[in-house]
C-alpha positions as CSV (number, residue, x, y, z in Angstrom):
1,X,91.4,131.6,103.4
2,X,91.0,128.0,102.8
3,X,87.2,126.5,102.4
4,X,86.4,123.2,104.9
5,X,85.4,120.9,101.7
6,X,83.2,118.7,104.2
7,X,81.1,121.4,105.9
8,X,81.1,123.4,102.4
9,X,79.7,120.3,101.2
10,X,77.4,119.8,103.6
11,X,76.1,123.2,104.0
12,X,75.2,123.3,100.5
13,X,73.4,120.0,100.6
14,X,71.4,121.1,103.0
15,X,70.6,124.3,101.9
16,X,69.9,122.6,98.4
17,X,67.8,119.8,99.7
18,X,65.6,122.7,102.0
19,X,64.8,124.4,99.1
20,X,63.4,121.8,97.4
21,X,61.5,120.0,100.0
22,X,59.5,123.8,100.8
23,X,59.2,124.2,96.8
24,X,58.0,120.9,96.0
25,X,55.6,121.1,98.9
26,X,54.0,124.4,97.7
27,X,54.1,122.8,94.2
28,X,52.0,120.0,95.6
29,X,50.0,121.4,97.7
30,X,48.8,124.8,95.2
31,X,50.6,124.0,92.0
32,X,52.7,126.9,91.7
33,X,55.7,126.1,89.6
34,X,54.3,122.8,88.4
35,X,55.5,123.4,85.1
36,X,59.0,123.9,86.4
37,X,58.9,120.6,88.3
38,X,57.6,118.6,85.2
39,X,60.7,119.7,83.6
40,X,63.4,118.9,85.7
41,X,61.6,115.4,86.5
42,X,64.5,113.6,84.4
43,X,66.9,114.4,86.7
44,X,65.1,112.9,89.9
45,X,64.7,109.1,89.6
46,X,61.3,108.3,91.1
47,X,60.0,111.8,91.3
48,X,56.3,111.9,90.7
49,X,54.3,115.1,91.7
50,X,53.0,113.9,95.4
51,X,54.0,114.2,98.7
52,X,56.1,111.2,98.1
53,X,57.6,113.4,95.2
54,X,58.7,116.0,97.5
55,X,61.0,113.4,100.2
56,X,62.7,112.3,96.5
57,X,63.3,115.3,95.1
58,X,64.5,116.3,98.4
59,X,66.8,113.6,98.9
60,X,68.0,114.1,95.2
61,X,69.0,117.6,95.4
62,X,70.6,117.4,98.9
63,X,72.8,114.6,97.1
64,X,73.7,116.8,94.4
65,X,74.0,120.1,96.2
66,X,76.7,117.7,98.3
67,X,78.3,117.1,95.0
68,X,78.5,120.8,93.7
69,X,79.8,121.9,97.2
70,X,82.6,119.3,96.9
71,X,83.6,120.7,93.1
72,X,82.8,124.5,94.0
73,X,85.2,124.2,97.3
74,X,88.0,122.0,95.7
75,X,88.3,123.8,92.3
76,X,88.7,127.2,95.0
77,X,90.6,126.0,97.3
78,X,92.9,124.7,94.0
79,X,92.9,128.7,92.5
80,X,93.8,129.8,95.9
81,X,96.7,127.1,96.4
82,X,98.7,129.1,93.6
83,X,98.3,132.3,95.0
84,X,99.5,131.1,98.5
């Protein structure tokens, strides 16, 4: 069975981006996993630890869960091509 690419993508964007808008918010709002969010700062352009912090981060990892759905989808529907 063959993988939609788009609504592969797109579920995992959104899934992505969800999980880090409720994280970053209970980051914010009690500090739990602060540390954590320090450390993968780098990787969101923009990202500071505030409520503002949370939208970017969101918007970051929805665009890269997009991205990793897209890879993670082609490179299977590519193994499964063979095998068809």
């Amino acid at each position: 069975m063959r993988l939609n690419v788009k609504a592969f993508a797109l579920t995992t964007a959104i899934l992505a981006g969800a999980g880090s808008f409720v994280l970053n918010l209970l980051s914010v709002l009690t500090g739990f996993a602060r540390e954590f969010f320090d450390l993968i700062a780098p990787f969101h352009p923009g990202y500071t630890h505030t409520i503002s912090g949370v939208f970017i981060s969101t918007f970051w990892m929805f665009i890269y869960g997009f991205i990793a759905g897209v890879l993670f989808s082609s490179l299977y529907n590519s193994f499964l091509k063979g095998k068809e």
